[in-house]
C-alpha positions as CSV (number, residue, x, y, z in Angstrom):
1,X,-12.0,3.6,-9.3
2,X,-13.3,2.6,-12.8
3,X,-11.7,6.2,-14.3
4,X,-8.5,4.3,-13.5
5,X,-7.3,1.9,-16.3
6,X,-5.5,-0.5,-16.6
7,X,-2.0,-0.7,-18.4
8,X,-0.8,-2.9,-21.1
9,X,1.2,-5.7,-19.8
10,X,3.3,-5.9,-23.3
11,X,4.2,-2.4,-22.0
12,X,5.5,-3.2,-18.6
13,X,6.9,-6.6,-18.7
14,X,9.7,-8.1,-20.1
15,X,12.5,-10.7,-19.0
16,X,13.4,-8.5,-15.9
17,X,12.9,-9.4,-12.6
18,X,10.9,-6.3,-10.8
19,X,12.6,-5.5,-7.5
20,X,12.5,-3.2,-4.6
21,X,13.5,-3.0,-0.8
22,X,12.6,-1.5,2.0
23,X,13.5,-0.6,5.7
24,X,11.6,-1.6,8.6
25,X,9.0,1.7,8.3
26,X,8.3,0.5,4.7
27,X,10.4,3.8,3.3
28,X,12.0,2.6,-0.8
29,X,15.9,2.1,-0.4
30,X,16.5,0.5,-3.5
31,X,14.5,0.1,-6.9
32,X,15.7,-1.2,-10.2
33,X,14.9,-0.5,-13.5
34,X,11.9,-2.7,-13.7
35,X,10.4,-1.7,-10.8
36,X,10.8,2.3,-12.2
37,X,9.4,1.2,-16.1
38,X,6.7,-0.7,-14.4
39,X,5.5,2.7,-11.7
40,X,6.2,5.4,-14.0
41,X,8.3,6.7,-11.3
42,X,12.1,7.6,-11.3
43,X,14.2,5.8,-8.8
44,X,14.9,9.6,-7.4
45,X,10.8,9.7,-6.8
46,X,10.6,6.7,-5.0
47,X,14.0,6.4,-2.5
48,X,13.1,8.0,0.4
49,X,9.4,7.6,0.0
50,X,6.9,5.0,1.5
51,X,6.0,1.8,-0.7
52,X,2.5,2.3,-0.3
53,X,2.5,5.6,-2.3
54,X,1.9,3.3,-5.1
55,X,-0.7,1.3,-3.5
56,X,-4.1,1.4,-5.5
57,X,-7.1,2.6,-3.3
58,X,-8.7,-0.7,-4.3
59,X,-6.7,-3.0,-2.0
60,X,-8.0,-3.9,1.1
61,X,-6.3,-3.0,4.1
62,X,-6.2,-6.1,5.9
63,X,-4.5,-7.7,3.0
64,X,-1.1,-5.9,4.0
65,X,-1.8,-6.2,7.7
66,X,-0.9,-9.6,6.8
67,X,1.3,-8.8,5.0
68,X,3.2,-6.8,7.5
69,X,2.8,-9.2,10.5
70,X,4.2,-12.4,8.2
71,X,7.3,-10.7,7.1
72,X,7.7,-9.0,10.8
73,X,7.7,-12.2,11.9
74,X,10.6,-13.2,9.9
75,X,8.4,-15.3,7.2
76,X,7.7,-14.9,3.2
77,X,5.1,-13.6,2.5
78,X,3.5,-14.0,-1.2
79,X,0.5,-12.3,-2.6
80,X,-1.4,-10.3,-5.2
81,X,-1.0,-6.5,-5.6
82,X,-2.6,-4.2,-7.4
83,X,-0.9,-1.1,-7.7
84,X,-1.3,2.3,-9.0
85,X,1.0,3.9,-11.4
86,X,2.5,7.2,-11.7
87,X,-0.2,7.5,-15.1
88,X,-3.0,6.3,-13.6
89,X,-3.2,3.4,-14.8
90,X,-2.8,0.0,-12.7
91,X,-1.0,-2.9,-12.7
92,X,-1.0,-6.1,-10.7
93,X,2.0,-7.9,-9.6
94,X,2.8,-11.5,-8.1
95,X,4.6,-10.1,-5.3
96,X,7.0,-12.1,-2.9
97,X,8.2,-10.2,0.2
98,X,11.3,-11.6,1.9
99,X,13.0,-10.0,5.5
100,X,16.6,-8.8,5.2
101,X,18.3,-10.3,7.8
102,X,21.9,-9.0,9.2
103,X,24.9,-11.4,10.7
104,X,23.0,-11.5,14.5
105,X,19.6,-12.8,12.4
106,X,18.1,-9.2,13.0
107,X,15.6,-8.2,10.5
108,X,17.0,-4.8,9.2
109,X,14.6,-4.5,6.0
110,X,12.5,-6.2,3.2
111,X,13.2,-7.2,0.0
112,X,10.4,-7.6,-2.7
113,X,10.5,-9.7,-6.0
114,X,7.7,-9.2,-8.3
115,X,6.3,-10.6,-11.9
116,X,3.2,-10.6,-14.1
117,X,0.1,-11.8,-12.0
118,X,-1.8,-14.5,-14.4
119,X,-5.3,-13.3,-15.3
120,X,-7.1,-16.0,-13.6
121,X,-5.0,-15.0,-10.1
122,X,-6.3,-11.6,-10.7
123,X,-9.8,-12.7,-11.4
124,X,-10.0,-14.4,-8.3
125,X,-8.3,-11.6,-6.4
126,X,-10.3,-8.7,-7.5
127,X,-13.6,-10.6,-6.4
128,X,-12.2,-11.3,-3.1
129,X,-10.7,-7.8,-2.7
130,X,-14.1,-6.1,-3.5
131,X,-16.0,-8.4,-0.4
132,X,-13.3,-7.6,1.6
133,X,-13.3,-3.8,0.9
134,X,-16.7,-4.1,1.3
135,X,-16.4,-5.5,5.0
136,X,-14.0,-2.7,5.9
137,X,-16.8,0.1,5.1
């Protein structure tokens, strides 16, 4: 994965807050601007399409297994992504996952709110991503 670089954050963030949503299955329903600058990808490339087709090979899978069973659970959940542009290139968010709840308190999607990861978050991340990539081969 080290052909893949990363992108300039100057590039990808400003003062806007990076959101998407999902259903239940994890499919895109909703994207704003910032989430599309940030991917590479139109909004008409990502509705319709699973969330992980921006997931970066170099995530560990057991990271969004948790991921999944916290926010099926009704919870937050709050983490470190690193993610895979439309480019190439990658970026890491600050991600915070949130259930969408209906009137009767069923869960009927997810709502994500990201922003710039801090270097020393990613740091830490990538070192414990690569052990636990390394447990899952």
């Amino acid at each position: 994965m080290n052909n893949i670089t990363p992108i300039d954050e100057e590039y990808i963030f400003d003062s806007s807050v990076i959101i998407s949503q999902t259903d239940l299955q994890g499919i895109i329903t909703y994207t704003n601007r910032a989430f599309c600058k940030v991917s590479g990808y139109d909004n008409s490339e990502l509705v319709g399409q699973p969330h992980n087709m921006i997931r970066h090979p170099d995530m560990p899978k057991v990271v969004f297994e948790k991921m999944w069973s916290t926010i099926q659970s009704g919870q937050a959940w709050n983490g470190l992504i690193k993610n895979l542009r439309k480019d190439g290139h990658y970026y890491w968010l600050d991600t915070e996952i949130l259930p969408v709840k209906n009137h009767n308190n069923t869960i009927t999607g997810y709502i994500a709110a990201y922003k710039s990861a801090s270097h020393k978050d990613i740091q830490e991340s990538e070192e414990n991503y690569k052990k636990m990539l390394q447990l899952e081969n």
